[in-house]
C-alpha positions, 0 to 999 in steps of 0.5 A, a space after each residue: 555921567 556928569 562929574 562933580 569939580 570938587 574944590 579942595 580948601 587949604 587945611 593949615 595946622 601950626 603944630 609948635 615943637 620948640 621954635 618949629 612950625 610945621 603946616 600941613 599939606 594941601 587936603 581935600 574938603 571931607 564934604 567933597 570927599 564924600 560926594 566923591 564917594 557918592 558919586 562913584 557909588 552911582 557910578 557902578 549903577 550906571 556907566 563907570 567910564 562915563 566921565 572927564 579927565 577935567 584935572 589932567 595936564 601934561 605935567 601932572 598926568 601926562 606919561 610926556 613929563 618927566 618925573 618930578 622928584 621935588 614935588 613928590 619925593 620932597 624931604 622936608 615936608 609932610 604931605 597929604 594923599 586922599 584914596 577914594 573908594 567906592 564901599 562895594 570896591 572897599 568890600 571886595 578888597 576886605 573880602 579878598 583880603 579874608 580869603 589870602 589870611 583869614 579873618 580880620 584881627 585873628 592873630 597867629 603865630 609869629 616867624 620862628 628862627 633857624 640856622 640857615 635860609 629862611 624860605 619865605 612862603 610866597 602867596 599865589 597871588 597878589 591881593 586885588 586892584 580896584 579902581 580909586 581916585 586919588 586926591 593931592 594938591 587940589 587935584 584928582 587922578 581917576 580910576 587909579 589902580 589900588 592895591 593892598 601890599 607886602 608879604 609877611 608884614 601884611 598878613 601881621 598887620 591884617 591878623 592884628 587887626 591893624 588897617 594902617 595896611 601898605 598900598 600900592 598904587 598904579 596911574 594906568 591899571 585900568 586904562 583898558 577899561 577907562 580910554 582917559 586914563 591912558 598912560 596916566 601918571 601921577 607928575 610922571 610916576 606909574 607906579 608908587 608904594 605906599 608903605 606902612 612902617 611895620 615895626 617901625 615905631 620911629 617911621 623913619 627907617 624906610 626913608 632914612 636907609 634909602 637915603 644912606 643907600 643913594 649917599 654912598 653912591 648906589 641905586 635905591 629908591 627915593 621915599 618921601 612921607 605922606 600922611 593917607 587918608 581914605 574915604 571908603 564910604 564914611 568920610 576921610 579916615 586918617 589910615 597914617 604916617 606913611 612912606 611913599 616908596 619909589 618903585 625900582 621896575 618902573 621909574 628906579 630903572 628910567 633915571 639911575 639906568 641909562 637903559 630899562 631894557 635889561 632883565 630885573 629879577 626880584 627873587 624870592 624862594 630858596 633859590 635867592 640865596 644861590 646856594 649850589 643846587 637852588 636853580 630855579 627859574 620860578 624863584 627868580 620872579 622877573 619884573 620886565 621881559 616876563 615873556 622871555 624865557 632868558 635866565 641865563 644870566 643868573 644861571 651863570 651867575 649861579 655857576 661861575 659862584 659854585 665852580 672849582 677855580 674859586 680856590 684852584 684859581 681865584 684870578 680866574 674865578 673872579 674874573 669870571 664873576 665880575 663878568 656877569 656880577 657887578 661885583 664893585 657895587 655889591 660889595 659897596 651894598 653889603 658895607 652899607 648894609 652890615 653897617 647900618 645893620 638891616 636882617 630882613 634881607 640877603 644873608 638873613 632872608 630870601 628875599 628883599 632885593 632886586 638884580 638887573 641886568 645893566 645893559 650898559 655893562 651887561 652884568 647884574 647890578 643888586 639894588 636894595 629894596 624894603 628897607 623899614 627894618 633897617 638901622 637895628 639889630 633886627 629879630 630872629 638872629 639879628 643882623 649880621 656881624 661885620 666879619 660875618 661869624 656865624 655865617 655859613 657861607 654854602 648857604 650865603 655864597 654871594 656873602 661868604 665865597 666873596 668875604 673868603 677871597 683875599 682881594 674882595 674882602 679888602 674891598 668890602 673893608 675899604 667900603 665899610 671905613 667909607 661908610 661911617 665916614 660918609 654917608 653913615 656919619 654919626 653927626 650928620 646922621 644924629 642930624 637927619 634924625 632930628 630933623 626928620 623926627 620933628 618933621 614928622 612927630 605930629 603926625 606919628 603921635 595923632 595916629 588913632 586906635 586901629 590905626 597904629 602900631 604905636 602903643 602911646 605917643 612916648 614910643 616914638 621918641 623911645 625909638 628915635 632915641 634908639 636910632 641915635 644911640 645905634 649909629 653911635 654904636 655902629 661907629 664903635 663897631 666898626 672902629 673894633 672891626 677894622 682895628 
């Protein structure tokens, strides 16, 4: 099958906020977009491999060039990525998604709350990969694995008859069934995810706490915003703000590791919270070495945390904790996280984080992830309180055993006074907070009906203001704390 070359004009919109104007990126012709579709629809008729690569170079598609962080993890811009789908592909995966949660638009319940661990229901199986193409700069990547995404804010936004829903793309997913596909990477990237901004009015939650994270000096993600579109069959459709997510089992672990042999876990289950008696090798979901039957590094993890010398010998038991727990970037974790305030993770929920067993130092390092309820107080109970009153620490052992211990928490109390006056800053991050509000306004407040989360344009700024009285509120608390 011959493959159309479709040229991609240049779209400039000069949106004026005070002296600010912001020009939006490089997207694809609609008219072009649609022959894509077109195109791709004959396709399944015919021969679906029968085509040419005729975009591929070896630095945006090659798995030979390194990842380009500055291209696709820019900070200060808006840019744009096309998704192409075939309306027969795009059915399946609406159909898919009816059988994982139902009818479309039909809203259930809500979570409840809970004293202790919330288990979080894991569904059986992810929802389905279809091939795409997807369309940035002027270039095309094909047979691109997509995906819809995420857990509990997937099967809200489905149920509330909301399709800005999270993608997750992967470049090779079906290089198996497409020989010029073969490692194919998007400027050296596998694996990216596009995240949607539930219960994030401001948009910026995602990107602004993975930034707080890497400024203090831990592993975490990159994010960057993009605006996604999707031509499914009637043309590009705005689907929204988004923010694009670097993933940790692929490019997280290749450049902040020096080596990306060790075990990653991403558990999920009640055996997150490593209670005493909460073992459970299914729970402790693994992201590489998936064929090898070694837990035994959580497994120890899980007893060394239990045993007696906790209080018959804290030397001892720390000791033998900081062996197989990178203890040091925990607590340097957990004072970021308290003070920025983030619920939806350990300590509130069972899930939300990653563990990887570094090779360079054989312990397991904790590396946060999905972070877009970050910077609030949060549902449910809230985020925790910086003394953590209220916790019981049986059910939150990697929290309440170490905050009990003298020389941990010392530790932790160091990290959280670093915090605000680093990475945390109240000025700098008023700073960041305007910058990235006004770089990302436009686009927010042109998200249409079916499409958004936003009720009308004014509660985007209602919660950028809320983010800016909170770190002011959070310098307080942790002045209250400390003093």
């Amino acid at each position: 099958m011959k493959r159309l070359k479709r040229n991609l004009n240049l779209f400039i919109v000069a949106v004026t906020f005070g002296a600010t104007i912001l020009t939006f990126n490089a997207c694809a012709n609609d008219e072009d977009i649609a022959d894509v579709v077109a195109e791709e629809e004959a396709a399944e008729e015919a021969d679906d491999s029968d085509f040419v690569a005729t975009d591929w170079t070896t630095e945006t598609h090659s798995k030979d060039a390194d990842p380009n962080f500055d291209e696709v993890f820019e900070d200060n811009a808006v840019k744009r990525l096309d998704i192409v789908i075939t309306e027969t592909r795009w059915q399946s995966m609406l159909d898919d998604m009816t059988n994982l949660y139902g009818d479309f638009g039909s809203v259930s319940g809500g979570p409840g709350g809970g004293g202790g661990p919330v288990e979080t229901v894991l569904d059986e199986e992810d929802p389905i990969f279809v091939p795409g193409e997807v369309f940035y700069n002027g270039k095309e990547w094909y047979r691109v694995g997509v995906r819809f995404k995420g857990n509990s804010s997937l099967k809200t936004s489905w149920e509330s008859g909301i399709l800005k829903l999270s993608f997750k793309l992967d470049f090779d997913e079906f290089e198996d069934d497409y020989p010029q596909i073969d490692n194919q990477r998007f400027y050296g990237f596998k694996k990216l995810s596009l995240k949607n901004n539930f219960n994030d009015n401001s948009m910026l939650r995602e990107k602004v706490a993975t930034d707080v994270f890497r400024n203090a000096g831990l592993v975490s993600s990159h994010a960057a915003f993009y605006t996604v579109y999707v031509d499914h069959g009637n043309g590009p459709e705005y689907f929204g703000l988004y923010t694009l997510v670097e993933e940790v089992d692929d490019t997280v672990l290749d450049e902040q590791f020096s080596d990306d042999d060790g075990n990653l876990y991403k558990p999920d289950g009640d055996a997150a919270s490593f209670a005493a008696g909460t073992y459970n090798e299914s729970e402790y979901v693994k992201k590489t070495n998936e064929d090898e039957g070694d837990f035994s590094d959580v497994e120890s993890l899980l007893s060394i945390l239990h045993d007696d010398t906790r209080t018959t010998d804290p030397v001892a038991w720390r000791t033998n904790l900081d062996a197989v727990l990178d203890t040091d970037v925990f607590l340097k974790y957990l004072a970021v996280n308290t003070v920025i305030q983030n619920w939806d993770t350990y300590g509130r929920m069972t899930h939300n984080y990653f563990l990887y067993n570094n090779p360079d130092t054989s312990k397991l390092t904790w590396i946060p992830w999905d972070n877009n309820e970050a910077l609030e107080t949060g549902n449910m109970e809230g985020a925790l309180p910086l003394d953590f009153t209220g916790l019981n620490a049986s059910d939150w052992p990697l929290i309440g055993y170490l905050y009990q211990d003298s020389v941990y928490k010392s530790q932790y109390d160091t990290y959280v006074q670093e915090v605000v006056d680093g990475a945390f800053n109240v000025s700098t991050m008023q700073s960041t907070y305007s910058t990235y509000a006004s770089l990302v306004q436009p686009y927010a407040i042109s998200e249409i009906e079916g499409y958004t989360f936003l009720n009308n344009s004014s509660d985007f700024q209602n919660a950028v203001n809320e983010l800016n009285t909170h770190v002011s509120a959070r310098a307080s608390a942790v002045s209250d704390y400390l003093n």
